[in-house]
C-alpha positions in Angstrom: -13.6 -7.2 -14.9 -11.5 -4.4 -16.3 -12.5 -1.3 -15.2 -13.5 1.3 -17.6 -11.0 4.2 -18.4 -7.7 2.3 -17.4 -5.2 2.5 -19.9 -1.8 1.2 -18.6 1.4 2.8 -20.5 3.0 0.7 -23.4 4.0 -2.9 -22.3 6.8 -3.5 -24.8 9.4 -6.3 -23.2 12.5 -6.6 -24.0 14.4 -9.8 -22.9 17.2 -8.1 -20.6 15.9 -5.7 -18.7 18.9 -3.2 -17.5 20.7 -4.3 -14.7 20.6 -2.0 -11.3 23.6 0.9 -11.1 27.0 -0.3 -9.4 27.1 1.3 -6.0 29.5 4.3 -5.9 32.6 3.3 -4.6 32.9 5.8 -2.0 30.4 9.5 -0.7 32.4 11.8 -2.3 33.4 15.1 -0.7 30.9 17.8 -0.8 33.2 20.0 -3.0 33.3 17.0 -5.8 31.1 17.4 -8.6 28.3 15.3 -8.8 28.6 12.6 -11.1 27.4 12.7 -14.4 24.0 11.3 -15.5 24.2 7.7 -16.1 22.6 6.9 -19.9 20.0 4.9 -20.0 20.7 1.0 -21.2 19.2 -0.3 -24.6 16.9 -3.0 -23.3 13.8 -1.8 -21.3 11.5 -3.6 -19.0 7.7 -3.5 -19.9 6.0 -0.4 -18.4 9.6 1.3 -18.0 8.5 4.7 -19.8 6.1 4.7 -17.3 7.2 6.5 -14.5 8.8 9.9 -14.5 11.6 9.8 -12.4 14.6 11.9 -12.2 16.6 11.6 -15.5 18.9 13.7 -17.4 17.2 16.5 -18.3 14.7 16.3 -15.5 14.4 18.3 -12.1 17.6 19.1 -10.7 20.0 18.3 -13.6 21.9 21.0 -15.8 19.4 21.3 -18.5 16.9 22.2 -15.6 18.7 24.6 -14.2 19.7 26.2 -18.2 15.9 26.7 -18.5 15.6 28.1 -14.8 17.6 31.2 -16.3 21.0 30.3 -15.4 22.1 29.9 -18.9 24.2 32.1 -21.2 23.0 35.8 -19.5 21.9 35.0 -16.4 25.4 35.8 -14.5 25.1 38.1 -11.5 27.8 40.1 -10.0 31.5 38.8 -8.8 30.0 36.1 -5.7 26.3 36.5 -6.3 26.2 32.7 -7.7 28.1 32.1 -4.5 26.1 33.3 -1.9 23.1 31.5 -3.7 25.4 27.9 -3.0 27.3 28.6 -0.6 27.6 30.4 3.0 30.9 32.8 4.2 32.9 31.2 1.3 32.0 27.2 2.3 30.1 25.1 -0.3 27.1 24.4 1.1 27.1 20.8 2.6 24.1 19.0 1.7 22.0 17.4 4.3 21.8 13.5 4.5 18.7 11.6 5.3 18.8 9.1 8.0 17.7 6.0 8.2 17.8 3.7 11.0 18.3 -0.2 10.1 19.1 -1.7 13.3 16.0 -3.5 12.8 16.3 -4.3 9.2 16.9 -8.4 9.4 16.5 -10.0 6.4 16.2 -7.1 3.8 19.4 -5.9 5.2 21.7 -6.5 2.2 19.3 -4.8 -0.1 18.6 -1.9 1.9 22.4 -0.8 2.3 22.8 -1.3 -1.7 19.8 1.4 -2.1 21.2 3.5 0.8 24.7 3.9 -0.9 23.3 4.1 -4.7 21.3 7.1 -2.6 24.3 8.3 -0.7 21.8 8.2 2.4 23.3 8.1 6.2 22.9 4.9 7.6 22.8 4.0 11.4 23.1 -0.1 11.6 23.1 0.1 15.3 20.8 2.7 15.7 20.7 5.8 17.1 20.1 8.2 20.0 18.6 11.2 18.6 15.7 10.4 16.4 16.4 9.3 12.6 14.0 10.5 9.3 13.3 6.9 8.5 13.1 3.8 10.4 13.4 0.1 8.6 11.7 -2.6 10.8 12.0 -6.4 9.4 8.8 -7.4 11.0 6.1 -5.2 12.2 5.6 -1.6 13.6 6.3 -2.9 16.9 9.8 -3.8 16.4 11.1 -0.3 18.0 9.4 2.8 19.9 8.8 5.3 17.2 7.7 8.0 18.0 8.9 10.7 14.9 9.8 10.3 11.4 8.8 7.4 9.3 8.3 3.7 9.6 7.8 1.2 6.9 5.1 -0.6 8.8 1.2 0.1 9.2 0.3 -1.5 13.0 -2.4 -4.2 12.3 -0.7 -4.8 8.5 0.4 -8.2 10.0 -2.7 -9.1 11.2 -4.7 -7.6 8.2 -3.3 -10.0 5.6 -3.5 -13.2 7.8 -5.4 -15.9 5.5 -8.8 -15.7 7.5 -8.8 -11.8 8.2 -7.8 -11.1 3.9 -10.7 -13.5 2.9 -13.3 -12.1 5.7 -12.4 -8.3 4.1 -12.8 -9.7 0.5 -16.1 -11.5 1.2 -17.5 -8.4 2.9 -17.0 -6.6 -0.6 -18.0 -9.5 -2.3 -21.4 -9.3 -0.9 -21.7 -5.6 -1.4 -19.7 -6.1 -5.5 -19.4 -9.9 -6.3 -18.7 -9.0 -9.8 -15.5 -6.8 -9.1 -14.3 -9.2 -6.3 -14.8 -12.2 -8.3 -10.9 -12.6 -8.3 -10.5 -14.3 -5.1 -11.3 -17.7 -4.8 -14.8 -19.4 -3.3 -13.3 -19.2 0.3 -14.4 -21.2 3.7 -13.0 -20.3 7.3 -12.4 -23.6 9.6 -13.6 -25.1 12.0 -16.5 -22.3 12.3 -18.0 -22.8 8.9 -17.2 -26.2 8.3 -20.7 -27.2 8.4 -21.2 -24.9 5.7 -18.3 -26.0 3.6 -20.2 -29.5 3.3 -23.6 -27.9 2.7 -22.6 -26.0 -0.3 -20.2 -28.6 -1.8 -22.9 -31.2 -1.6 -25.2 -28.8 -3.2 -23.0 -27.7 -5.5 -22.1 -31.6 -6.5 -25.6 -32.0 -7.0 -26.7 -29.0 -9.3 -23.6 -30.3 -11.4 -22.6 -33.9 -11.4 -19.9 -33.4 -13.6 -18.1 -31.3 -11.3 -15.3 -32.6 -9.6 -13.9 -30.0 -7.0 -10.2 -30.1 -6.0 -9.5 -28.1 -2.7 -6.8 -26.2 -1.0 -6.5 -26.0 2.4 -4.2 -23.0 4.0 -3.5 -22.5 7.9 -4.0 -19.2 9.1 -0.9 -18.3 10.6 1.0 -20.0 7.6 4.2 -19.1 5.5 6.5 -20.3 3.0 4.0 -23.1 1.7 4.3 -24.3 5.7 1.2 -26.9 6.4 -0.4 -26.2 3.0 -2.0 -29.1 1.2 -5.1 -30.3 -1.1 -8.3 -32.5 -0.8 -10.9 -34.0 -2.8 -13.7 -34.0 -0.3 -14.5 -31.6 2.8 -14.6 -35.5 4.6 -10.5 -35.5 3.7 -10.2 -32.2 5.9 -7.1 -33.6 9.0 -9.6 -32.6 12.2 -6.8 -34.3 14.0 -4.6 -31.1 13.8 -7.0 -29.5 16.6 -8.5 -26.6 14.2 -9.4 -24.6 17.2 -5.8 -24.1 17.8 -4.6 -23.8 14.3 -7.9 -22.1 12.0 -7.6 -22.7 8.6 -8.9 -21.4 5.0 -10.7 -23.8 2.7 -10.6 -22.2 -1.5 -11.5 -24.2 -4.3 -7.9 -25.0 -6.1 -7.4 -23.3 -9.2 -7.1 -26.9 -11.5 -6.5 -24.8 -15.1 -3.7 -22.5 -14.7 -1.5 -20.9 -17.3 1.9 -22.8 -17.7 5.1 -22.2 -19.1 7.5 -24.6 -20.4 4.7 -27.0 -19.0 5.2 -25.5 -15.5 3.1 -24.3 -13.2 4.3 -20.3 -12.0 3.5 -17.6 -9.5 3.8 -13.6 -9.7 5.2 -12.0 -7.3 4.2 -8.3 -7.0 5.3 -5.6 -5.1 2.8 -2.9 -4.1 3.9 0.4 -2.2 1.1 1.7 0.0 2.6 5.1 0.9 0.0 6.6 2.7 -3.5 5.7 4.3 -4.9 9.2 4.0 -4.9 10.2 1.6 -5.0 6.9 0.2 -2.0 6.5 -2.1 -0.7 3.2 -4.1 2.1 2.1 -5.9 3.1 -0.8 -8.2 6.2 -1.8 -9.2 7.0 -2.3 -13.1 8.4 -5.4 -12.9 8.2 -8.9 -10.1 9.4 -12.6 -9.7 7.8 -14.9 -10.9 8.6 -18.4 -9.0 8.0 -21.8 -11.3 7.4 -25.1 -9.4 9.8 -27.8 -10.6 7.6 -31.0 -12.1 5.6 -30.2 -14.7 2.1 -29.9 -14.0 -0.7 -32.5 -14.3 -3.9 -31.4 -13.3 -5.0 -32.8 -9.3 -5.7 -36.3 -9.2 -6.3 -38.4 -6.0 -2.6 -40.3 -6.8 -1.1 -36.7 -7.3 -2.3 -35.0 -4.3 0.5 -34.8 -2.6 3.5 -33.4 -5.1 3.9 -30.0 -3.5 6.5 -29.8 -6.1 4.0 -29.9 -9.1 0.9 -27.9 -7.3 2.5 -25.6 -4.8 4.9 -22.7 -5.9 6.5 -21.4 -2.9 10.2 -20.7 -3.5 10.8 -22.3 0.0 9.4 -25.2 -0.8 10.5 -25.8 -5.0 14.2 -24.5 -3.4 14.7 -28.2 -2.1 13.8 -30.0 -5.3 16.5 -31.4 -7.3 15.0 -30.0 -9.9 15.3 -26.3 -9.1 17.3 -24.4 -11.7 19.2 -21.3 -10.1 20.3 -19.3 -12.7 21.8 -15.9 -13.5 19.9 -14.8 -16.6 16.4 -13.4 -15.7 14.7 -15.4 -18.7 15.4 -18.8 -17.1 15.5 -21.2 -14.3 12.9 -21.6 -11.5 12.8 -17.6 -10.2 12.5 -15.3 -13.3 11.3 -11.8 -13.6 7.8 -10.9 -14.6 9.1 -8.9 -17.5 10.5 -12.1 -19.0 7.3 -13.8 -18.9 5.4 -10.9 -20.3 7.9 -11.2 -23.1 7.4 -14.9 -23.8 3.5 -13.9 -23.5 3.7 -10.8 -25.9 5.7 -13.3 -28.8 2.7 -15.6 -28.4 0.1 -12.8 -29.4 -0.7 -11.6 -25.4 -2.7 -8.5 -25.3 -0.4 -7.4 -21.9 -2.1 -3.8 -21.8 -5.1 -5.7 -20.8 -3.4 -8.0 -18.5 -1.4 -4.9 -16.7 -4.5 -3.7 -16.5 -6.7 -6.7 -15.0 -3.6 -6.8 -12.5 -3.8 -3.1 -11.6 -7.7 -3.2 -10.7 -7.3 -6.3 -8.6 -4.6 -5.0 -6.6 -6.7 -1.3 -6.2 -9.6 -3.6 -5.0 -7.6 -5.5 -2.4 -6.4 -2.5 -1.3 -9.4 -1.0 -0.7 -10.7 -3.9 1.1 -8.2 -4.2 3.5 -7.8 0.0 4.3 -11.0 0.3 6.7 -9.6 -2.3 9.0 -6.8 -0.7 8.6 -7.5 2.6 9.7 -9.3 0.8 12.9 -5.5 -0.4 13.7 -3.7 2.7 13.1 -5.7 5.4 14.7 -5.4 2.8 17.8 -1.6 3.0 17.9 -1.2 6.7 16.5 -4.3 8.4 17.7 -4.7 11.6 15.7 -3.4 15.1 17.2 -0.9 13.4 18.8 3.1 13.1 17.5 3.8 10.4 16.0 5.6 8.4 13.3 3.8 8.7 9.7 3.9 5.2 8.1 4.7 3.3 4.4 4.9 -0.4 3.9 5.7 -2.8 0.9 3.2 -5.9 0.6 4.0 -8.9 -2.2 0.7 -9.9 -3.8 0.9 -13.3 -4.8 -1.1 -13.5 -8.1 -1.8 -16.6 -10.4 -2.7 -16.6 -13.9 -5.4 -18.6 -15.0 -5.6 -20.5 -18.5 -7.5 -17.8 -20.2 -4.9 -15.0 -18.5 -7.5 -14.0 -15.8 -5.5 -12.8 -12.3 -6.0 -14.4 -9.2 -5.2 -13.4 -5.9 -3.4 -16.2 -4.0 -2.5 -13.9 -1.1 -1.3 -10.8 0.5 2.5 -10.8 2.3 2.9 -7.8 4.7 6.8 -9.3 5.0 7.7 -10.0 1.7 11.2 -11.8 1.6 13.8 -9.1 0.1 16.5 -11.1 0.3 19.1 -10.8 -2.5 20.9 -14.2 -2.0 19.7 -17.8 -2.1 20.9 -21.2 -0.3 22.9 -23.5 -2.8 23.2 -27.2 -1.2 27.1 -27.7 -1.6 27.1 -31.0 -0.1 24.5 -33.2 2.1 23.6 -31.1 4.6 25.6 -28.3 3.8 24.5 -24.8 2.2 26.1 -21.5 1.6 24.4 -18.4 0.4 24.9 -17.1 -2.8 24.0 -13.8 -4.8 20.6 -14.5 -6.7 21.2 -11.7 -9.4 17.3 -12.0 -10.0 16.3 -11.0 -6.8 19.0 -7.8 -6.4 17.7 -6.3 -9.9 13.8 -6.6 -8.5 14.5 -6.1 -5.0 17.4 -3.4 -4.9 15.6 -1.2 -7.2 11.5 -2.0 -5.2 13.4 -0.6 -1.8 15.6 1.9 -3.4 12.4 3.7 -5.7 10.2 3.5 -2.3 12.9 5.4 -0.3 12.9 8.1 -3.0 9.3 8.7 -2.7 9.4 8.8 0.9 12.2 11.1 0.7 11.8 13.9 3.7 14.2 16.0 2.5 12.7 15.8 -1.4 10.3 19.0 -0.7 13.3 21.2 1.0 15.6 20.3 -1.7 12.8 21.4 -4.1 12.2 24.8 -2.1 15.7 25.5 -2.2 16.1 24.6 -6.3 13.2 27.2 -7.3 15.0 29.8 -4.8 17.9 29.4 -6.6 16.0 29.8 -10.1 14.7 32.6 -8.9 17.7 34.3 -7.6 19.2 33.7 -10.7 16.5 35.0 -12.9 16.5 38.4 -10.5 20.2 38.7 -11.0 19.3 37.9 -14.7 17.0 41.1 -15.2 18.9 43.0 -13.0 19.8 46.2 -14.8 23.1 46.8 -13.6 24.3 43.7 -14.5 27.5 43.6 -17.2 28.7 40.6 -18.5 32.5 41.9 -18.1 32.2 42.5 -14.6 32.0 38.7 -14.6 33.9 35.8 -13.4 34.5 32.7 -16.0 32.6 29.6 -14.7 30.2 31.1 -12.2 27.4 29.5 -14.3 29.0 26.1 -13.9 29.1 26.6 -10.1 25.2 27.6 -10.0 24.6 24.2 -12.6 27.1 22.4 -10.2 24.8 23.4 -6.9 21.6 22.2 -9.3 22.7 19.3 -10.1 24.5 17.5 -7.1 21.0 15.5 -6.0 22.0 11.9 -6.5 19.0 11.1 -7.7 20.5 12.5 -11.7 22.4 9.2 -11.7 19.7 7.4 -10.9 17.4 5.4 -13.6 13.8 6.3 -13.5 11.3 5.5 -10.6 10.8 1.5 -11.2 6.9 1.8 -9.0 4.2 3.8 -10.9 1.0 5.2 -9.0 -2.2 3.9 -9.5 -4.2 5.2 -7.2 -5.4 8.2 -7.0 -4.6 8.4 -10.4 -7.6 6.0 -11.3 -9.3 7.0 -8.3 -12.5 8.3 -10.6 -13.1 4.4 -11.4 -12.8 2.5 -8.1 -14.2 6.0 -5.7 -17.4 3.5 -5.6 -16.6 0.5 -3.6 -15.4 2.3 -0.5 -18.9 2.2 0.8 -16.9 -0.1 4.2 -14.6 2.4 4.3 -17.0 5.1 5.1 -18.4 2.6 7.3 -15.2 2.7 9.2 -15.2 6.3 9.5 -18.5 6.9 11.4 -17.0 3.5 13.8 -14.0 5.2 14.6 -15.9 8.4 14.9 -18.3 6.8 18.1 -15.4 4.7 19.4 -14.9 7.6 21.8 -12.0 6.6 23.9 -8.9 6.9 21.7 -6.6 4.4 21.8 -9.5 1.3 21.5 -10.7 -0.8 18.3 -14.0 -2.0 19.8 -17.3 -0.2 20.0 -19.1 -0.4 23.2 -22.7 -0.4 23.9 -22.8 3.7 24.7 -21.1 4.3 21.2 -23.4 1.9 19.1 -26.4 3.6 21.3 -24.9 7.1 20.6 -24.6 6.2 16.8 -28.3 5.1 16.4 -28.9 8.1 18.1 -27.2 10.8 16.4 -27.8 9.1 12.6 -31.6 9.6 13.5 -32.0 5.7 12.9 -34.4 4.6 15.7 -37.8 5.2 15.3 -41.8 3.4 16.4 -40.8 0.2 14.6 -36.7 0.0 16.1 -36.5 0.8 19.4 -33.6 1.4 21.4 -34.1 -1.9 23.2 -34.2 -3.8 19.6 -30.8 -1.5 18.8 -29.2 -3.0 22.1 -30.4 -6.8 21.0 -28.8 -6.3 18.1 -26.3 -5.2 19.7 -25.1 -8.3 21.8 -26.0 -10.8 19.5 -24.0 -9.4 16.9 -21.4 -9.0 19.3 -21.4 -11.7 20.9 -21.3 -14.4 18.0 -18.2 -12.0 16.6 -16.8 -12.5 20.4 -16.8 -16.4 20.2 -14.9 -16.6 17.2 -12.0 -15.8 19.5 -10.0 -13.3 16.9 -9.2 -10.5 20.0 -10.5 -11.3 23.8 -8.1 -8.0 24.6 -10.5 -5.8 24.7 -14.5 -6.5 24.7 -17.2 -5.2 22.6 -18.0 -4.7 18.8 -15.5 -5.1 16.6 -15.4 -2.9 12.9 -16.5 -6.5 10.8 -19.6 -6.7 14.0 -20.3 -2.8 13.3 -20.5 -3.6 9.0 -22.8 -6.7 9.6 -25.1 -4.7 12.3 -25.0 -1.6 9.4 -26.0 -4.6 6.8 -28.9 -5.2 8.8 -30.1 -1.8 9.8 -30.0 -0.8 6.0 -31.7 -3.7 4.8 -34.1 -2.7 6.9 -34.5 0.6 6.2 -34.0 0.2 2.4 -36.2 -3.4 1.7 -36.5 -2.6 -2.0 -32.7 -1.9 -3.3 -29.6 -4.1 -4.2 -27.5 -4.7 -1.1 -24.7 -2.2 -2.2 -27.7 0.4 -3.0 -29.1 0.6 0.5 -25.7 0.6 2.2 -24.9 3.7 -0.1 -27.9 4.9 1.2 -27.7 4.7 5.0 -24.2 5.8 4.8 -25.6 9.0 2.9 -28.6 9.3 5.7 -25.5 9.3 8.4 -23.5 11.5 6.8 -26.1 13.9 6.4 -27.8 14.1 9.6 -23.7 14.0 11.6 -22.9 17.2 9.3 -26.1 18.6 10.6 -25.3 18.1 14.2 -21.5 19.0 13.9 -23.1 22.4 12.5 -25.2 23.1 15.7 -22.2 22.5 17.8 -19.7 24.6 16.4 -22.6 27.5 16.0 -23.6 26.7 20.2 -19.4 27.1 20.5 -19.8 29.9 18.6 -22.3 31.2 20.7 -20.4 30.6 24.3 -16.9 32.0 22.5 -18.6 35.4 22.0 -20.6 35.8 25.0 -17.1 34.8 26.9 -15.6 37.7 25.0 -18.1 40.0 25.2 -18.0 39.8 29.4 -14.2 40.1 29.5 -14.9 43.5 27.5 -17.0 44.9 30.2 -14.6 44.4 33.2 -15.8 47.1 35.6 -11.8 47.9 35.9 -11.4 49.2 32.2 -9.7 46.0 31.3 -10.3 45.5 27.9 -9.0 41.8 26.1 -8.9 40.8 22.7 -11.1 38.0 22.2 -10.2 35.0 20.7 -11.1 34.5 17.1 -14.1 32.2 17.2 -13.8 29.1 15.2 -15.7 29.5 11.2 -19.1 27.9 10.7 -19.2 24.8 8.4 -20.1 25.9 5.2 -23.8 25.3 5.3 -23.9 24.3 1.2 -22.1 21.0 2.7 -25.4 19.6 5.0 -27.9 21.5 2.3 -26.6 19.3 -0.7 -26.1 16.0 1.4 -30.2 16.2 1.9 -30.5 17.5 -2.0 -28.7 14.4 -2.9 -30.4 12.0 -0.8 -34.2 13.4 -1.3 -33.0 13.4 -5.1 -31.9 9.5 -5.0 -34.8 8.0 -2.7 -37.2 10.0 -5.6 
């Protein structure tokens, strides 16, 4: 479903999109000028006037600084422009952002190509005093961090596992089965294997036509490792000991689109920069990975050709008929803008499929955050230092026959590796630049450094101070232009203008949320769900709600009464928790776990609220929370109030003439906040 009021930027393709800038050869000094803009190349990428990068012209180049007053004019006294650039005489040597990459593995290559094109410091063996940025190839675990920034979320690994991804999507499929209907009909094994039969045999027999292909993905899972498709749940290899190794059962999608008669993938690469606020980033352009026999749909005799149903790269890489080649509009791993091309000649509305694309990775998103949040405040309790965090994920997506997107999975990892493995001889394999992958990959790690930039904000400061100091010398009245040296202009435009980022094309990720945060603000009913769990977890540090906390949250929201008494809250209780126990996802710690907490608050509002859709009386309950916690955090800070004043009021009466200033007592909540939460809820229920 596309959401109302998206309207992605123009989608024109071109066939070669430009390539990625050479590397400079060598940091120059910081007396050299900066290097001139680099123009822009004739073929652009679909969606490439999104994004308003740095650019001649923009922020920090010499036409910038002209209109920041330190044109024709704006010169200052003999030195003024000197002191504003320089200190005692010295240019002023710019300060490099450091980035650890001892930890880097497989994105290596690609990393140190964005860290020279940015002129960035680089430590490959790490460092002793702390660095702005660290690069981990795995998880957030990989070093102790304990400043700066890492680009992994803790719990992101475990998050987009193939049971955990489809157990978040169902829960919003319950509350929204109309905006989650881009995940396939899913089935987690052994627990629900029962079930799996039920509903296929019910299903067979409300529609005897239907024959049903299935595909059946191990949890733990990669690179296409233990994948494979049935015809009947009866087919399902029980000899692999499921309890060990859990699977997910989806109906196979039997009618995608195909290219050249092939079967394809999209690869995607979504920034999530921040958790709170919420901020997300797609890039413009992706792989997209073709198998290598052209495809027929399943039959019982064709089962088994991974190389005509399954389109993992690591798998299609070891057919003889995988095409590596170095134009991006052929061979088995092409961009996405390529394909968009081919699809726009045929007639393609793309606007609409950018668009389909954007709202399914926005609602993925938000259905794996709440989780999330459970994980991070765990490792990075708040009020404490810490690391802040970023992460790139690769949506896997497949386009269906009538161009609807479909979410295949979610890669915390993604491989950002810029070579591949060509088979000299039997047996023998040497890597080999894949220009494909540096063009997407180079420019995905390069664009998400920029925007996680810790110096871009002090670099920014200093800019407008040096506007300004020019404008003052600008109106200054004893100013005289012959009083003047020749070229202090050029040395002012020269300090403007030596941010690396002028040679640099325009940002290749765009942000899509907040910026259509107005039309997706209504499905994060689970994430406010998270925030009252991790608001009664009480002991920082833990992800599982004990019986005190669920008791304390019954208590505070007001929702016990005659009919629900505390001893029905605490029966609810265990059995919820225990049946989410014997699943065996974390025996770590015991007690209820966020997805326990959601299906208890499922129950207490349907309950509560007998008469409304399922997404209506959650919205509900949460409001009822809300309301009454706002109340109660009121009455607290007004009885602190209360003790904070009568402290100072005794230390002012000392009998020894002491007399101390008391401490500033903390401010009320507003009261408009609690007044309009009942308004609105009173208002709704009527």
């Amino acid at each position: 479903m596309e959401p109302p009021g998206i309207e992605p930027e123009s989608c024109s393709p071109a066939q070669e999109p430009p390539a990625s800038p050479a590397p400079p050869a060598e940091e120059p000094e910081p007396s050299e000028a900066a290097p001139a803009p680099q123009q822009e190349a004739e073929g652009v990428p679909p969606l490439a006037s999104v994004a308003q990068g740095s650019r001649p012209g923009g922020p920090g180049s010499k036409g910038q600084a002209k209109r920041c007053g330190a044109g024709k004019g704006s010169r200052g006294k003999r030195g003024s422009t000197r002191r504003a650039g320089e200190e005692g005489g010295r240019p002023a040597r710019r300060a490099h952002v450091t980035v650890d990459s001892s930890k880097a593995k497989t994105s290596l290559e690609a990393l140190k190509i964005s860290l020279r094109q940015l002129r960035w410091k680089e430590f490959p063996f790490g460092r002793r005093l702390p660095c702005d940025i660290y690069w981990h190839g795995v998880s957030f675990h990989d070093n102790d961090i304990f400043s700066g920034q890492v680009n992994k979320f803790p719990g992101m690994t475990e998050m987009v596992r193939k049971i955990t991804l489809s157990r978040a999507v169902r829960t919003m499929q319950d509350l929204f089965p109309e905006e989650y209907n881009f995940y396939p009909q899913s089935w987690i094994l052994p627990e629900e294997f029962p079930l799996f039969v039920a509903e296929v045999r019910m299903m067979k027999e409300s529609d005897p036509p239907w024959k049903p292909t299935f595909i059946v993905k191990p949890d733990g899972g990669c690179q296409g490792d233990g994948i494979y498709l049935i015809k009947d749940p009866s087919d399902i290899r029980l000899a692999g000991n499921l309890q060990s190794r859990p699977v997910v059962v989806q109906e196979y999608i039997s009618k995608p689109l195909l290219i050249d008669k092939l079967k394809f993938d999209i690869r995607l690469y979504v920034l999530l920069k921040s958790l709170e606020p919420l901020e997300i980033y797609i890039a413009k352009d992706g792989l997209s990975r073709f198998c290598t026999e052209p495809y027929r749909e399943p039959t019982l005799k064709n089962l088994h050709q991974v190389f005509m149903h399954l389109t993992n790269y690591s798998l299609n890489i070891h057919s003889g008929n995988f095409i590596h080649s170095d134009n991006v509009n052929t061979g088995s791993k092409r961009t996405f803008s390529s394909v968009l091309y081919r699809l726009s000649s045929k007639g393609v509305d793309i606007k609409k499929l950018w668009s389909d694309i954007i709202s399914l990775v926005i609602k993925t998103v938000l259905a794996l955050t709440p989780e999330l949040k459970v994980y991070y405040q765990s490792d990075i309790p708040a009020g404490k230092p810490g690391p802040t965090c970023f992460q790139i994920l690769g949506f896997d997506i497949l386009l269906m026959k009538n161009l609807k997107p479909v979410l295949l999975e979610v890669n915390a990892n993604p491989s950002m590796r810029i070579e591949h493995e060509q088979e000299l001889s039997p047996g023998v394999f040497e890597n080999v630049p894949s220009p494909v992958d540096e063009e997407i990959k180079v420019a995905v790690i390069r664009d998400t450094l920029r925007l996680m930039d810790p110096h871009k904000k002090k670099r920014k400061d200093n800019h407008y101070c040096l506007c300004y100091r020019s404008q003052l010398s600008e109106n200054s009245s004893d100013t005289k232009d012959d009083l003047l040296e020749p070229g202090s202009t050029d040395q002012l435009e020269h300090d403007i203008s030596k941010n690396p980022e002028a040679s640099l094309p325009s940002l290749c990720l765009k942000q899509v949320f907040p910026k259509y945060a107005k039309q997706f603000n209504y499905l994060r009913l689970v994430d406010r769900m998270a925030a009252l769990f991790i608001r009664f977890l009480g002991v920082k540090g833990t992800m599982k709600l004990g019986p005190t906390g669920f008791r304390t949250f019954i208590r505070n929201c007001k929702l016990s009464n005659s009919s629900f008494s505390m001893a029905s809250v605490d029966i609810l209780y265990i059995d919820i928790t225990r049946r989410w126990n014997s699943m065996g996802l974390d025996q770590r710690e015991s007690g209820m776990c966020l997805q326990a907490f959601v299906e208890a608050f499922f129950c207490l509002a349907q309950r509560r609220y007998k008469s409304l859709p399922l997404h209506e009386q959650v919205a509900s309950l949460i409001d009822f929370c809300e309301y009454h916690l706002a109340i109660l955090d009121e009455k607290r800070l007004v009885c602190s109030r209360g003790i904070t004043e009568r402290r100072a009021a005794l230390v002012t009466c000392q009998p020894n003439g002491l007399h101390l200033t008391p401490a500033t007592p903390a401010p009320l909540l507003n009261r408009m906040t609690a007044a309009n939460k009942l308004t609105d809820y009173r208002n709704y229920r009527s």
